[in-house]
C-alpha positions as CSV (number, residue, x, y, z in Angstrom):
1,X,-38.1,9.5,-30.8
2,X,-34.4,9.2,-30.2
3,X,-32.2,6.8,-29.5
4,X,-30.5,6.6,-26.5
5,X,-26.4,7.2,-26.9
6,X,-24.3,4.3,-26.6
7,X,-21.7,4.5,-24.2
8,X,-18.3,2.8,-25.0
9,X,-17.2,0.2,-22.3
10,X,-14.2,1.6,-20.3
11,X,-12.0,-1.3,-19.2
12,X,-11.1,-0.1,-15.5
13,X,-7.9,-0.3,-14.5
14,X,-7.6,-2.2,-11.3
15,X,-7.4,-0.5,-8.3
16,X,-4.4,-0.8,-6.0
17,X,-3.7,0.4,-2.2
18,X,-1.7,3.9,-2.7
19,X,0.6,2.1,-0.4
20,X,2.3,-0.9,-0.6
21,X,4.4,-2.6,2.3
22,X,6.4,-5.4,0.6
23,X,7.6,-8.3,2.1
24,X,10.4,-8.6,4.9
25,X,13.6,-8.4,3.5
26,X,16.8,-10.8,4.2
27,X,18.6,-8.0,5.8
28,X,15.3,-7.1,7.9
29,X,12.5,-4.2,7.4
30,X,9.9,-4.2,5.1
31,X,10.6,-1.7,1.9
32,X,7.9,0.9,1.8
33,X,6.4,2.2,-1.7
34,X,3.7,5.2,-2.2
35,X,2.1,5.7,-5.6
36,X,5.5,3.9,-7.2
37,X,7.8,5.9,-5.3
38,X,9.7,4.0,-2.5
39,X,9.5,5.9,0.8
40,X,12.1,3.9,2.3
41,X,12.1,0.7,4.7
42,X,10.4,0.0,8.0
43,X,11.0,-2.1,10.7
44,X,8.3,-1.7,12.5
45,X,4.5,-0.6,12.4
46,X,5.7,3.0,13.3
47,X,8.4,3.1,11.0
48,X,5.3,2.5,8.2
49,X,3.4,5.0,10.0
50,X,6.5,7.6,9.9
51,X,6.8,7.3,6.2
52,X,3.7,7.7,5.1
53,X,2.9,11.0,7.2
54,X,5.8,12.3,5.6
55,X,4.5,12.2,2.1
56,X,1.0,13.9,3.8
57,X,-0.9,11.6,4.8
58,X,-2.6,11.6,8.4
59,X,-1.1,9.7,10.6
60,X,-4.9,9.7,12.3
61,X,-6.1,9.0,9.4
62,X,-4.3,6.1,8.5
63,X,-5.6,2.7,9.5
64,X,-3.1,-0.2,9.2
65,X,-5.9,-2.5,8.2
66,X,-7.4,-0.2,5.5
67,X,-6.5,-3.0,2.7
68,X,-8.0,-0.2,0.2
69,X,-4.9,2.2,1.7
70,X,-2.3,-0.1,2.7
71,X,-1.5,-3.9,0.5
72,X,0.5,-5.7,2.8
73,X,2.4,-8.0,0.7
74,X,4.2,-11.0,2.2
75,X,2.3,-10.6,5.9
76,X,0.4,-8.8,7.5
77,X,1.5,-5.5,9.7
78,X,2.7,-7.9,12.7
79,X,5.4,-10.1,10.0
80,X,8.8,-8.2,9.9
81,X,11.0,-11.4,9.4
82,X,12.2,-12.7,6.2
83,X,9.6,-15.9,5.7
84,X,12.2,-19.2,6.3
85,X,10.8,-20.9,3.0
């Protein structure tokens, strides 16, 4: 009979939200990246909204808590203020 094939072990890389809101800055707003391209900053849930409809995605389609779309890093979507630590 045969053998069955071995397979080789693919090391996944791990998976990150296509967007990444990062934390407030010091001057205010939140810098907004796509896929490693920054999309600009927003200072407000809209503003995140704005930007990412402009590089095609729905803005229907996008849910603010979809943490496999969006990575909030330093806060969640209601923290636009620089953290006082």
């Amino acid at each position: 009979g045969r053998r069955p094939r071995r397979v080789a072990a693919v090391r996944e890389r791990p998976i990150v939200a296509p967007v990444v809101v990062h934390a407030p800055e010091s001057e205010g707003g939140r810098r907004v990246v796509a896929r490693g391209r920054i999309l600009g900053v927003a200072d407000n849930v809209m503003d995140v909204l704005d930007l990412v409809e402009a590089v095609g995605l729905e803005r229907a389609d996008v849910r603010l808590d979809d943490a496999d779309l969006i990575d909030w890093r330093g806060g969640g979507s209601y923290e636009w203020t620089p953290s006082s630590e």
